[in-house]
C-alpha positions, 0 to 999 in steps of 0.5 A: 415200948418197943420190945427188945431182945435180952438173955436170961434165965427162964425154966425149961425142961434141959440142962444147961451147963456154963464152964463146961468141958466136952467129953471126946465122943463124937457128934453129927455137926454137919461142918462135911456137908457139901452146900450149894452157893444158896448156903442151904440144901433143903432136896431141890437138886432133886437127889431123893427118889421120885414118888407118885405124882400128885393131882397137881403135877407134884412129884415128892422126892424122897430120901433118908440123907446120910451125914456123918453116919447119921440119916435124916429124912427129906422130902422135895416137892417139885412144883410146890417147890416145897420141903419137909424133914431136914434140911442143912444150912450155913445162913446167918440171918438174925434180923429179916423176919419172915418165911424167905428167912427160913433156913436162918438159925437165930443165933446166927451160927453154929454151935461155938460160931460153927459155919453148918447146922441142921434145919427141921421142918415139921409138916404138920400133915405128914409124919416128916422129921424122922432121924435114923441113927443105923443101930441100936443106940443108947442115949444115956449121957447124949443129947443135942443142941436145939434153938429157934430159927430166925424165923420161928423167933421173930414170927412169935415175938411180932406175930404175922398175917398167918399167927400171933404175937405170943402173950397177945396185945395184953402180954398175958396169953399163956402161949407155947411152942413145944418140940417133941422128941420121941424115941423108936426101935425098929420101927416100934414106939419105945413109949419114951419121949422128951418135951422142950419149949422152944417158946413158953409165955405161961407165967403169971410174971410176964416178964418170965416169959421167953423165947429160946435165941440161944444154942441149948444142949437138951440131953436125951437121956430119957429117951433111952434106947433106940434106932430111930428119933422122930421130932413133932412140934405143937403150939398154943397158936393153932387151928382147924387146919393145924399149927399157926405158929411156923414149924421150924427148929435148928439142930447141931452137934446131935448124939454129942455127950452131955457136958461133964462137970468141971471145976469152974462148972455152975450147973443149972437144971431147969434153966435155958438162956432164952429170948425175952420181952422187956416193957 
């Protein structure tokens, strides 16, 4: 049977919170940033600083872009015409599968069918998602809201010439796709770091298996306090030359404050509205 997309819950290391009510801090949403009419800003107006040209002619464009207080790395490479770090998008794709659909997050919006969200992207070759808060910030009670790009989603439900369908043609592969979130202070490990699955087939009942295509809160508490977060990505579809499994993820609302309970709050520890396979 064709598989199809259905919302559940399935174990994953965040908190999800239904009823909740926001407490008034203020968060990087992206909604200021300025896009072109592509709908995505990913370096190409060549706004970073030129580096060294490669031996292919390649010059990278470096930059740590400032957004709502916030600085997000970037790097453009002329030539290649490619990109890594963070990018910005209003793109709301959910169906075209494949790298053209790269700055698509699955949901289809923002967070709360907000227009702008951030793209990462994790160039498995370079240390690239770097995310500098300006100052030391504790991160008790902070988190952001993390999903699957369209692409990401759709490339681990069907596969590619490039990776796998996760749980392969049996649906028994105990696949994964794993953000890393880790925590520095002037530019030191602070030996604090988070895990969350973006993409978790390692159930014995299959049909526990999930695919993140929902907007989650992942709450940063653990990472205590820093100056610096980086992001690194790693999936059970990899080889000598890294990770098949494109590595990508979407980010918004980030160093909001977690989501306070409320009378009308049913709190679930543990679990995550998530994208699944349905024989």
């Amino acid at each position: 049977m064709k598989p199809y997309y259905a919302i559940r819950s399935a174990a994953a290391a965040v908190l999800v919170t239904i009823g909740f009510q926001y407490a008034a801090v203020a968060a990087v949403t992206f909604e200021t940033f300025s896009l072109p009419g592509s709908g995505f800003w990913n370096g190409s107006d060549l706004s970073g600083t030129p580096g060294t040209p490669g031996t292919s002619g390649e010059t990278p464009h470096v930059q740590e872009r400032a957004i709502e207080g916030l600085l997000f790395r970037n790097t453009y490479t002329t030539v290649f015409e490619s990109w890594t770090g963070f990018a910005v998008s209003n793109r709301t794709d959910t169906t075209t599968p494949g790298f053209g659909n790269q700055f698509s997050a699955i949901p289809g919006s923002g967070v709360g069918g907000s227009a702008k969200y951030g793209i990462g992207y994790y160039a498995t070759y370079e240390d690239s998602t770097h995310m500098k808060l300006g100052a030391l910030t504790e991160l008790a009670g902070k988190g952001a809201y993390i999903t699957n790009t369209t692409y990401v989603a759709l490339d681990m439900l069907s596969g590619s010439g490039f990776s796998k369908k996760f749980g392969g043609p049996s649906g028994n592969d105990a696949d994964w796709l794993k953000l890393t979130i880790t925590s520095f202070s002037s530019g030191i490990q602070t030996g604090n770091a988070i895990d969350y699955y973006l993409a978790d087939y390692r159930f014995a009942d299959n049909a526990q298996d999930y695919i993140v295509n929902e907007w989650t809160m992942v709450d940063f508490s653990a990472l205590g306090t820093a100056d610096e977060l980086r992001f690194t990505m790693s999936s059970s579809d990899s080889g000598s030359f890294g990770m098949n499994t494109p590595s990508f993820f979407a980010i918004d609302n980030v160093l909001t404050a977690v989501p306070e309970p409320s009378v009308t709050l049913v709190t679930m520890l543990g679990f995550g509205l998530c994208l699944r396979r349905k024989r």
